[in-house]
DRENTIRO-737850 format. One line per 10 residues: number of its first residue (from 1); their letters; for each residue z, y, x of C-alpha. Coordinates in steps of 0.02 Angstrom, whole numbers, plus 50000, padded with zeros to 5 digits. Layout:
BEGIN
NUM = A = Z Y X; ...
# end
This chain:
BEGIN
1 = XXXXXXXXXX = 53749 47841 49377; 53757 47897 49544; 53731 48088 49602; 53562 48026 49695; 53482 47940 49555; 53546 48092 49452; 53463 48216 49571; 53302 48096 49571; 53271 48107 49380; 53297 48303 49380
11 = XXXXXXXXXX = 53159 48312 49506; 53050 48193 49405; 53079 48275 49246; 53057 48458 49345; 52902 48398 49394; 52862 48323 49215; 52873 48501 49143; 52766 48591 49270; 52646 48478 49223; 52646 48468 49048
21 = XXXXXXXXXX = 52657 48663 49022; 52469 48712 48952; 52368 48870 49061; 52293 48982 48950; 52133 49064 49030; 52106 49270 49010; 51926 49312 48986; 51888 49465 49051; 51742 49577 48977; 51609 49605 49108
31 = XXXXXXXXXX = 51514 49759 49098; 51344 49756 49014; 51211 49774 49162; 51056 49884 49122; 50929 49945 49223; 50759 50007 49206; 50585 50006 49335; 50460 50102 49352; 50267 50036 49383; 50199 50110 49489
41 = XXXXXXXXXX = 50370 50190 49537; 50294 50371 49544; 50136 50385 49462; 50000 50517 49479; 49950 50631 49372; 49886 50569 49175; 49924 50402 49251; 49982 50258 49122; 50137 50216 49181; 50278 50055 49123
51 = XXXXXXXXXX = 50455 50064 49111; 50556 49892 49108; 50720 49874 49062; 50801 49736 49153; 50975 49659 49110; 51058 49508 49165; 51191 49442 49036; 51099 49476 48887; 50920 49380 48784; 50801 49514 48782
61 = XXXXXXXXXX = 50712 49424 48677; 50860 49450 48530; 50930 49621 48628; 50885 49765 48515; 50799 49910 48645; 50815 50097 48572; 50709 50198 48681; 50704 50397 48690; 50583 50493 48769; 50634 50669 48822
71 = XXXXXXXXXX = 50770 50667 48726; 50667 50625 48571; 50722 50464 48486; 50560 50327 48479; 50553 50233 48333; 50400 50146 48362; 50438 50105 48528; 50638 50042 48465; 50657 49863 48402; 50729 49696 48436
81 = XXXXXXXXXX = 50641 49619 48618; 50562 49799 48651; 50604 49787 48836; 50469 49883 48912; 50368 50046 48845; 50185 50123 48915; 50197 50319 48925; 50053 50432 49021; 50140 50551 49173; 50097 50744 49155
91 = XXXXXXXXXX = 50068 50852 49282; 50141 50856 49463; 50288 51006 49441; 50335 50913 49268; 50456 50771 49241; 50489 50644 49076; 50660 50586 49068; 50672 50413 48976; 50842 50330 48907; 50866 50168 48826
101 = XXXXXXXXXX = 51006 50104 48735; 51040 49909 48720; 51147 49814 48587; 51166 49635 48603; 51176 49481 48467; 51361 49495 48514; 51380 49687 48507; 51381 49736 48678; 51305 49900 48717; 51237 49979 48869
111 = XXXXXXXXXX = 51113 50134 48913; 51014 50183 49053; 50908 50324 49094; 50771 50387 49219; 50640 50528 49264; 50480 50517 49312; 50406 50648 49432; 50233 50638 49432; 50146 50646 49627; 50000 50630 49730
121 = XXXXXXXXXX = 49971 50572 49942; 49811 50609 50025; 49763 50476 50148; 49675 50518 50282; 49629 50446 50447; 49518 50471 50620; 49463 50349 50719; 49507 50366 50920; 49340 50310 50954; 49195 50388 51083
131 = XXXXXXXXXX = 49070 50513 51036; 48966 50644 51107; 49019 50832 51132; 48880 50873 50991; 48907 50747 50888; 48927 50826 50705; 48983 50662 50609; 49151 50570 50593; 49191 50459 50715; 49194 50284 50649
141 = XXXXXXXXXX = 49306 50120 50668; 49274 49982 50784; 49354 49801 50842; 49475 49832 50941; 49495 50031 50915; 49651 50133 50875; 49638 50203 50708; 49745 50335 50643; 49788 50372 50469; 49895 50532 50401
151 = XXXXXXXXXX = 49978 50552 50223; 49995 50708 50139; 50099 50715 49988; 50129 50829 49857; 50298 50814 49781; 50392 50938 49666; 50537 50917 49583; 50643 51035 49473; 50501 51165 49526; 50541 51155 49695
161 = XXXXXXXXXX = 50406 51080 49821; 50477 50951 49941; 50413 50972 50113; 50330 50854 50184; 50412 50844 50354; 50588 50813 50252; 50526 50662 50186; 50542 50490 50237; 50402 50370 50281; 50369 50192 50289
171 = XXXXXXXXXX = 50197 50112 50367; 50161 49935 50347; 49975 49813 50360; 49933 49667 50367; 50059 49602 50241; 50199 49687 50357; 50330 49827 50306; 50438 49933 50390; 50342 49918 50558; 50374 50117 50555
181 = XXXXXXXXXX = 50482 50213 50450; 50564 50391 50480; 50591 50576 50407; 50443 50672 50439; 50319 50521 50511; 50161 50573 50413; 50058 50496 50535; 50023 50310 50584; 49924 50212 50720; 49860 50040 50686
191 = XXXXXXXXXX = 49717 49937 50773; 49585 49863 50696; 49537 49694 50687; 49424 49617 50812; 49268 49588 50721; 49160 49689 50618; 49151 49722 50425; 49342 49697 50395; 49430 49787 50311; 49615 49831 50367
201 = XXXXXXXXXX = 49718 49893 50212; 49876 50019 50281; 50002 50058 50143; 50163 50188 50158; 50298 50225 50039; 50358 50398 50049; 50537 50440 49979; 50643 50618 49971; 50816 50599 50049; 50898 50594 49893
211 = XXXXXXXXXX = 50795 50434 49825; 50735 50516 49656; 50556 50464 49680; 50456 50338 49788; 50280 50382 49807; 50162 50235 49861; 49993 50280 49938; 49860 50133 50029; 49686 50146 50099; 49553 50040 50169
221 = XXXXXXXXXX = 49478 50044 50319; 49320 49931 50384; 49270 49903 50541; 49083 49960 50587; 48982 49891 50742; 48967 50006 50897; 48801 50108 50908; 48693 50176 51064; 48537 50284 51063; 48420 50344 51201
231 = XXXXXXXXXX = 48362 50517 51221; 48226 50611 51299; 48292 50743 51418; 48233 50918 51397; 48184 51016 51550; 48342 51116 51550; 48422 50957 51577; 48502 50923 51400; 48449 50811 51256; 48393 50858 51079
241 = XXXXXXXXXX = 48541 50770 50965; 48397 50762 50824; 48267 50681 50937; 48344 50504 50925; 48165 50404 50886; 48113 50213 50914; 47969 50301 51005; 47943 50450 51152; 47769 50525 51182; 47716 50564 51374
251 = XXXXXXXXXX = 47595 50603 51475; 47532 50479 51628; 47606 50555 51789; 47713 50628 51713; 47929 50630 51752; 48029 50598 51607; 48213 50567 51615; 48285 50472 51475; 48488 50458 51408; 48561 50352 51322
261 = XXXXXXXXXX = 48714 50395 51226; 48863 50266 51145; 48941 50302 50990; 49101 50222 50901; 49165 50121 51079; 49345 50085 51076; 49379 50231 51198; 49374 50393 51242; 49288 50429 51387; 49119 50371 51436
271 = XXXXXXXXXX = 49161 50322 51606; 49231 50167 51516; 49073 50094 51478; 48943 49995 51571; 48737 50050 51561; 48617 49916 51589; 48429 49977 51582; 48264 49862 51569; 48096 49955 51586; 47976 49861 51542
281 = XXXXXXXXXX = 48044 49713 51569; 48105 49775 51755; 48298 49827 51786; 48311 49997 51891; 48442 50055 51993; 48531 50182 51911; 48623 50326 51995; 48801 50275 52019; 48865 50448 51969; 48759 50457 51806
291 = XXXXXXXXXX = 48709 50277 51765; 48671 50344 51578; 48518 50412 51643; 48353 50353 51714; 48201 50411 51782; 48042 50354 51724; 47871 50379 51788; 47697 50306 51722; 47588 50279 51889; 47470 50170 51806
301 = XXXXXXXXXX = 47334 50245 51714; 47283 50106 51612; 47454 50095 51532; 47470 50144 51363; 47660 50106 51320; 47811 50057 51404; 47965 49966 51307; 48137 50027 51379; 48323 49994 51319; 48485 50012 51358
311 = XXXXXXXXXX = 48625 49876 51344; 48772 49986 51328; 48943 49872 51361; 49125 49893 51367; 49269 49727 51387; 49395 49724 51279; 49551 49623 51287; 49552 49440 51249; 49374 49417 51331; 49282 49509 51193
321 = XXXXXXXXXX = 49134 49664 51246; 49088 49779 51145; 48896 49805 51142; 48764 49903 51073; 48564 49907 51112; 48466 50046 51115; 48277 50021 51128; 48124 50143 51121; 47936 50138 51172; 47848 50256 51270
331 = XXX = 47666 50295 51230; 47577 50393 51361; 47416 50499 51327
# end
């Protein structure tokens, strides 16, 4: 045999081993994941609250759960497919600390544990919409106005209240997160739809920089329709803010100087909206420099009343006004 056809089969046969030799697979253990949720994740005060614990590699359904609550051991709340438990939250300042232990069919183990801290958030908000100087009441929301809402937790944990500015916020509406998130943004400005009676829902999420609790807060807010009213002036050249009526009495020959007032338009100022007056059925020229105001005058001494209103208008973007009527009769004696 030569040395090539020697050399040939020693390859052949080399290759022949490699081959043949069997691979034995090493199976690694994986580490039992466990982890538990909290619903809601911080719950107020005396509120029921669930925990869930969640684990990947194992049936909970066969998994044996062994809860303890505050370091007491829970019996009745232990057993085989126990993977979630109902407590009630105490008081904000107090905490519950909750630790599960899980053994698998196949003897794998794992434990978990959390604490509750119990908190509140105020939610407040103001409206950046137009009212009078004496106006008493809360301005409302309208289409199209800027609405802003404040949160004001109260947070305490290990006896120690967190400060609000050192917290971190997170704004989202309309089905949208995120849209603002920051340390210290307790505040929030959102629009409001662009019709009336919807409601616009704002929600925030307020964690402390260490991520031991998530408070989540949400409010609604509806849209109202803008308002106007007219008032009679008094002699000293102001209105009476309770004198609002569908009716003014007068005397024939006399003066009377009416105002008409907007409340809730998507502004500030009242130099952003448009007056249009109708006296008896007649449109006067207003003054330029006070167009909120007309002069009104009963010459005829068979008239008895006089119908007067005021179209109160503003545009808004898109092609949509904001409008309100105010109308009142004047009976003369």
């Amino acid at each position: 045999m030569s040395r090539s056809n020697l050399t040939t089969r020693a390859g052949l046969l080399l290759v022949g081993a490699l081959f043949a030799t069997p691979v034995f697979a090493q199976n690694f253990a994986l580490p039992l994941a466990l982890s538990l949720d909290i619903q809601p994740p911080s719950p107020s005060p005396r509120q029921s609250v669930t925990i869930y614990a969640a684990t990947p590699t194992l049936d909970t359904a066969t998994a044996f759960f062994d809860w303890t609550v505050d370091r007491v051991r829970k019996p009745e709340l232990s057993g085989y497919g126990n993977n979630s438990i109902r407590l009630t939250a105490g008081d904000v300042g107090t905490s519950m600390r909750v630790d599960v232990a899980v053994t698998g069919v196949n003897g794998q183990q794992a434990q978990s544990s959390i604490t509750i801290y119990p908190s509140t958030v105020a939610l407040s908000w103001y409206a950046q919409t137009y009212t009078p100087a004496w106006y008493q009441g809360k301005a409302l929301p309208t289409p199209n106005s800027v609405v802003v809402v404040s949160a004001t937790p109260h947070i305490v944990i290990n006896g120690a209240t967190l400060k609000p500015t050192d917290l971190v916020y997170t704004w989202g509406y309309e089905g949208r997160d995120r849209l603002l998130t920051g340390v210290g943004r307790q505040s929030f400005a959102v629009q409001m739809p662009d019709q009336i009676d919807v409601d616009q829902q704002v929600r925030v999420s307020i964690e402390d920089m260490d991520g031991r609790i998530r408070k989540e807060g949400s409010i609604f807010i509806t849209t109202t329709a803008p308002r106007a009213a007219v008032y009679r002036l008094t002699p000293l050249g102001g209105i009476d803010p309770r004198a609002a009526a569908s009716t003014i009495p007068a005397f024939r020959h006399e003066t009377i100087d009416v105002q008409a007032e907007p409340f809730f338009f998507p502004t500030l100022s009242k130099k952003d909206v448009r007056f249009q007056w109708t006296i008896g059925g007649l449109i006067p020229q207003g003054s330029p420099q006070n167009p909120f105001v007309v002069t009104i005058e009963a010459g005829d001494p068979n008239l008895e009343s006089l119908p007067v209103s005021a179209e109160i208008t503003q545009a808004q973007p898109n092609n949509l006004v904001a409008r309100a009527i105010a109308s009142v009769f004047m009976f003369f004696k």
